[in-house]
C-alpha positions as CSV (number, residue, x, y, z in Angstrom):
1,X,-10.2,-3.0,-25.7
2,X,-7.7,-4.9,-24.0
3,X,-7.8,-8.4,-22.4
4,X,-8.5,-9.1,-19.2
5,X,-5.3,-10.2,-17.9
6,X,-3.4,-7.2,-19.2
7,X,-5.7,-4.6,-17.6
8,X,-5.2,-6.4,-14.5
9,X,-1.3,-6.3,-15.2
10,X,-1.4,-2.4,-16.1
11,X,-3.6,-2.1,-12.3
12,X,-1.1,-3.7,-10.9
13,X,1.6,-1.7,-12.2
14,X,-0.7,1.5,-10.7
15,X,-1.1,0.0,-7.2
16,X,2.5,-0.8,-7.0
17,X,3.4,2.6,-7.8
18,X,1.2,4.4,-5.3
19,X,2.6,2.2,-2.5
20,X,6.1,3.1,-3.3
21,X,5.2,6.6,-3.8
22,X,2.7,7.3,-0.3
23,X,5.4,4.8,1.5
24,X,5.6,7.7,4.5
25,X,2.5,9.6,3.6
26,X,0.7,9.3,7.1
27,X,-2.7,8.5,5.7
28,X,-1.6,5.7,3.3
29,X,0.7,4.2,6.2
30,X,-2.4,3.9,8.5
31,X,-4.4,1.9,6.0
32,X,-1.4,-0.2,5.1
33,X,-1.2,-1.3,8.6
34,X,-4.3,-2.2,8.7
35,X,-4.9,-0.2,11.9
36,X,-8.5,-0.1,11.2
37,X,-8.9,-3.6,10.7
38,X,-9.8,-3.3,7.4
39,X,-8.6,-2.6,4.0
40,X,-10.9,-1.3,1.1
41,X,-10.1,-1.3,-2.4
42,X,-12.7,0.0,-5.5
43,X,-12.4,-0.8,-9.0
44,X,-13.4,1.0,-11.2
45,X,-13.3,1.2,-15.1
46,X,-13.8,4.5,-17.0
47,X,-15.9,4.2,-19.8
48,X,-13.7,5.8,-22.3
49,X,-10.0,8.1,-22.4
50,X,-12.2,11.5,-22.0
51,X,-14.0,10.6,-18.9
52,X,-10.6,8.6,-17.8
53,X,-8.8,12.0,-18.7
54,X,-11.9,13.9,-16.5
55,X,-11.7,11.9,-14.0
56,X,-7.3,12.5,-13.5
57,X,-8.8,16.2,-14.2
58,X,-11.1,16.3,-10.9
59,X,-8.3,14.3,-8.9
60,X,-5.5,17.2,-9.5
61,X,-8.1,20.1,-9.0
62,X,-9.2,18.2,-5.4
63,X,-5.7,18.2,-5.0
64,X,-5.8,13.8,-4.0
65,X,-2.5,12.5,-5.1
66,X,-2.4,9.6,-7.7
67,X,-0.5,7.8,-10.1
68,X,-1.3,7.6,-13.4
69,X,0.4,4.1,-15.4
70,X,0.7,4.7,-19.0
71,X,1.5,1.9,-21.0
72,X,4.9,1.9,-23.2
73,X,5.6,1.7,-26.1
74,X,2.4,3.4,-26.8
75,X,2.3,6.1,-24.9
76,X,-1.4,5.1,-23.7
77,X,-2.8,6.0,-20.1
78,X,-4.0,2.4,-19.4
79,X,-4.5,2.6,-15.2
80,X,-5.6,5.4,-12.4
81,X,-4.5,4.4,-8.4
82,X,-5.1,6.9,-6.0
83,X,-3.2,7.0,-2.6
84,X,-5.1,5.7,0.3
85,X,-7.8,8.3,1.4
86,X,-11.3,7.8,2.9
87,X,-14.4,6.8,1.1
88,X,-15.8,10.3,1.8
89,X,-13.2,11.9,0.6
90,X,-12.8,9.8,-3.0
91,X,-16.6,8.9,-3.5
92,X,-18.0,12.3,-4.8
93,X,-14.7,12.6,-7.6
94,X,-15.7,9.2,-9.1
95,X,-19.6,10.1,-9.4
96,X,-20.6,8.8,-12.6
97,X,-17.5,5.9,-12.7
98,X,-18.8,2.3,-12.7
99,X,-17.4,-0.2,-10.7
100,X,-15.2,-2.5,-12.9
């Protein structure tokens, strides 16, 4: 269990790194632009490292690029962004994730 405050750190870390990383990927430069109007963000929390692990599983199969943030020195996956895509697209890979 970790405290509040450091699971919003290790997000943050995630987040940061998917900007940097989708920076000229033509979806994720539309929603940072807001050219929609509009920018959604989910969170959700895995219940436990297996369905977190599952859930990285489904991601790579769908073939939706993400960024995983493991935490150092521990070597612990702690944080899961995915690149901007639409709802539709996302919604049916985090069936069975709670919102956080």
């Amino acid at each position: 269990d970790w405290p509040a405050g450091a699971m919003v750190n290790q997000a943050c870390h995630a987040c940061t790194a998917v900007t940097w990383e989708a920076k000229e990927d033509p979806e994720a430069v539309e929603y940072f632009t807001e050219a929609e109007g509009q920018m959604t963000t989910v969170t959700m929390g895995a219940a436990d490292l297996t369905q977190f692990n599952k859930l990285t599983e489904k991601l790579k199969t769908a073939g939706v690029p993400h960024r995983v943030w493991t935490e150092q020195p521990e070597n612990v996956p702690s944080s899961l962004a995915t690149w901007p895509r639409r709802r539709s697209m996302l919604q049916r890979l985090f069936k069975g994730i709670k919102r956080f």
